[in-house]
C-alpha positions in Angstrom: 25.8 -110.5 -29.3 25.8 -107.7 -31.9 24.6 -104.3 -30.4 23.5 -101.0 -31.5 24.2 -97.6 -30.4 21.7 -95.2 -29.2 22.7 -91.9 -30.1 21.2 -88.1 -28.6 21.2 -85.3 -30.3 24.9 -83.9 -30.3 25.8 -87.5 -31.6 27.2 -89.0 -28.3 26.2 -92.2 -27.4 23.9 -93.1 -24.5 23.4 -96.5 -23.9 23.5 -99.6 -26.6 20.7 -101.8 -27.9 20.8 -105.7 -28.1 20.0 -106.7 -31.4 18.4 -110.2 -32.1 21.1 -112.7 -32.9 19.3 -114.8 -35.5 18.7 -111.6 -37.4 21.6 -109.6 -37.0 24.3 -112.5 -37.2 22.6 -114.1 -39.9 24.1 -114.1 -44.0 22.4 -111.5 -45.8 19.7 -113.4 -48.0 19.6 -111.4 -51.1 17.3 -113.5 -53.3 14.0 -112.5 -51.5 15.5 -109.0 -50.9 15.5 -109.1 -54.9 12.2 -110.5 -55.3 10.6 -108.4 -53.2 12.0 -105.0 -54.8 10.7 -105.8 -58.0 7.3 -106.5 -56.8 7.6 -103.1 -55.1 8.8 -101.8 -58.4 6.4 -103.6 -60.7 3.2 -102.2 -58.3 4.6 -98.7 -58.9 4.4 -98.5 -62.6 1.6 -96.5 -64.1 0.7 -98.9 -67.0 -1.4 -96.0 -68.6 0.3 -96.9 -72.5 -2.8 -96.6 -74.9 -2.8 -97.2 -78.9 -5.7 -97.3 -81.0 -6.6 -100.2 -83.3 -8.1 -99.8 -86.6 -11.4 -100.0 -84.8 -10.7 -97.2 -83.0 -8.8 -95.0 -85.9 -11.3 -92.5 -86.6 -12.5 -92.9 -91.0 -11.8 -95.9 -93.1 -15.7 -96.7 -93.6 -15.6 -96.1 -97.4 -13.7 -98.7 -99.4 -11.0 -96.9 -100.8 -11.1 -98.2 -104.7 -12.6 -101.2 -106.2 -11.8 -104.6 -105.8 -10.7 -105.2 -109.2 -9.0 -103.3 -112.5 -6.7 -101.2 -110.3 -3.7 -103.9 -110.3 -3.0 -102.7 -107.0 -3.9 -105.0 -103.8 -7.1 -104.8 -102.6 -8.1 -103.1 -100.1 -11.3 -102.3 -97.8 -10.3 -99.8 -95.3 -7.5 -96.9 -95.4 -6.8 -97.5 -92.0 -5.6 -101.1 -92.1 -2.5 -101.6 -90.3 -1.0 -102.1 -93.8 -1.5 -98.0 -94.7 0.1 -95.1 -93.1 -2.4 -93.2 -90.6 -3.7 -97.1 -89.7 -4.2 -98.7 -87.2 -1.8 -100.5 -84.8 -1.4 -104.3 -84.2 -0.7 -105.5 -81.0 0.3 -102.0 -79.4 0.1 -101.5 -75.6 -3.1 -101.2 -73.8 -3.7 -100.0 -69.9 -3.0 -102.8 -67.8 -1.9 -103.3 -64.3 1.8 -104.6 -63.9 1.4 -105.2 -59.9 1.7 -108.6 -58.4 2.2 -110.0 -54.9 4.4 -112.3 -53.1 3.4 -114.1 -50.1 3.1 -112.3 -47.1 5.8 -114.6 -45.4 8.7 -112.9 -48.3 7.6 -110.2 -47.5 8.3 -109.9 -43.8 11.5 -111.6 -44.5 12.2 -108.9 -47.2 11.9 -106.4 -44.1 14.1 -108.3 -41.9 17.2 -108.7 -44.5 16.9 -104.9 -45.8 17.4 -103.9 -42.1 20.0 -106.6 -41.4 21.7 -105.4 -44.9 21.9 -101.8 -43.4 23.6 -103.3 -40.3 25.9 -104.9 -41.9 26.9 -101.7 -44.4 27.1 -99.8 -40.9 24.2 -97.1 -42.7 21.6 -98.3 -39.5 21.3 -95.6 -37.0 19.5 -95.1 -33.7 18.4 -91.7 -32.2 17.2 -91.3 -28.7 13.1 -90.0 -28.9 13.0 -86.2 -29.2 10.1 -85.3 -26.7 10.8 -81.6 -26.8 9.0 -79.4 -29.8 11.6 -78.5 -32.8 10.7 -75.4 -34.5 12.8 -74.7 -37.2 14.2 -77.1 -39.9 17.5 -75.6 -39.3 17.7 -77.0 -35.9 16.8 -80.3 -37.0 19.4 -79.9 -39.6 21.7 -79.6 -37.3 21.2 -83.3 -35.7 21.6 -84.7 -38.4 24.8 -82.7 -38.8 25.8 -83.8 -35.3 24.6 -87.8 -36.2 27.2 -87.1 -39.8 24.3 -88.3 -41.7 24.3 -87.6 -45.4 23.1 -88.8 -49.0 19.8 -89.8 -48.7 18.1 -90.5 -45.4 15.1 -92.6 -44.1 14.0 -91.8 -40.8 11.5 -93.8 -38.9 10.9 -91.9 -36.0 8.0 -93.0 -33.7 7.7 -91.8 -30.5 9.2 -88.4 -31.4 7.3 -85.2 -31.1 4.8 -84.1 -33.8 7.3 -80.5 -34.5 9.6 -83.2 -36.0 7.3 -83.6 -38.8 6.9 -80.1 -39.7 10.3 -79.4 -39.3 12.2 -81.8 -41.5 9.8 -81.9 -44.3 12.4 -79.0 -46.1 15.2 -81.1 -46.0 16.9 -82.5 -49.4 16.7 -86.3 -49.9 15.2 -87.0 -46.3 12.3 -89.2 -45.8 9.9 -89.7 -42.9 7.8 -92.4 -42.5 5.9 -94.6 -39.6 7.1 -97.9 -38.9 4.0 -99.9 -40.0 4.1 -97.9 -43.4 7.7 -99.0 -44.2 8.8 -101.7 -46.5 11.9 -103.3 -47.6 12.0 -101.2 -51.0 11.8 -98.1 -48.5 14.7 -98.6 -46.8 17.1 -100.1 -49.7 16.3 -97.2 -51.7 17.5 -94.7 -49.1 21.0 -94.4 -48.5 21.1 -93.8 -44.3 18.5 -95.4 -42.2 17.4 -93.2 -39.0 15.3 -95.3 -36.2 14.3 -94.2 -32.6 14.3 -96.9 -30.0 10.5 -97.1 -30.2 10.2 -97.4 -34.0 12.9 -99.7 -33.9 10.9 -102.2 -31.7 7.7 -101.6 -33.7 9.7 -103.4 -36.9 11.0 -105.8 -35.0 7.7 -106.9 -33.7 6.7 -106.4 -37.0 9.2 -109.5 -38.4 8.4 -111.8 -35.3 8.1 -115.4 -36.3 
């Protein structure tokens, strides 16, 4: 049975954690890890693209020479499409790009982005700090001690409320609560930092 480390706070491990074997011995599924990253993706684009029509192209309301005579095409509006200053056909309008997948992908999603940080040995556990950290520079140094770098996502429930405060400063790290994470979350972070509590919330969170 697979088994993750739990680490304190020089880095040193403490005891180990018994990690489900249907998830964590399981091939990676990367099709619904796909599908559910472009939903993620799609739900995060603004969609706020505007152009104006020729109903909406301010003049025009004066034809702008008579039908006939001219021997030039006739026209009924200088801002047709047709004429410079017009207006556009078939331009983008605001519209929302979100979609869903069923809530079953989803969970699954979860499940496979943590069993894909298992398996690429980015998946680390940290013992609950209970004690109140002050400065960011001593929280720096943890993660020193834990050799964590490029970007981090740390999920870290059951930790003191200083912890907050005190890594908010820090370059390309992340902190979020277990129910607010998603597989998009933690595939777009490099390092993934659990405590043993959060680490139960999500995998009560992909039960069944």
């Amino acid at each position: 049975m697979s088994s993750l480390p739990i680490l304190d706070k020089q880095g040193k491990k403490t005891e180990a954690l018994d990690l489900p074997k249907e998830i964590f011995e399981a091939p990676l599924n990367t099709k619904v890890l796909h599908q559910a990253v472009v939903m993620y993706q799609a739900s995060q684009r603004q969609g706020t693209l505007n152009t104006k029509e020729r109903a909406y192209v301010s003049g025009g309301g004066k034809k702008p020479f008579r039908q006939k005579g001219t021997g030039r095409a006739r026209a009924g509006s200088i801002r047709s499409p047709l004429w410079h200053g017009g207006g556009t056909v078939f331009g983008p309008h605001p519209r929302d790009f979100g979609y869903d997948i069923p809530k079953r992908a989803r969970k699954t999603a979860l499940r496979e982005s943590l069993n894909a940080k298992f398996k690429s040995n980015d998946l680390f556990c940290l013992i609950e700090l209970k004690e109140k950290i002050s400065k960011t520079k001593d929280f720096a140094k943890i993660l020193d001690a834990l050799k964590l770098k490029g970007k981090i996502l740390a999920i870290l429930d059951g930790c003191d409320d200083s912890v907050r405060l005190a890594s908010r400063n820090i370059d390309r790290f992340q902190l979020m609560r277990s129910e607010d994470v998603n597989a998009y979350h933690i595939l777009r972070n490099k390092r993934l930092l659990v405590t043993k509590t959060a680490f139960h919330k999500l995998l009560k969170r992909i039960e069944g």
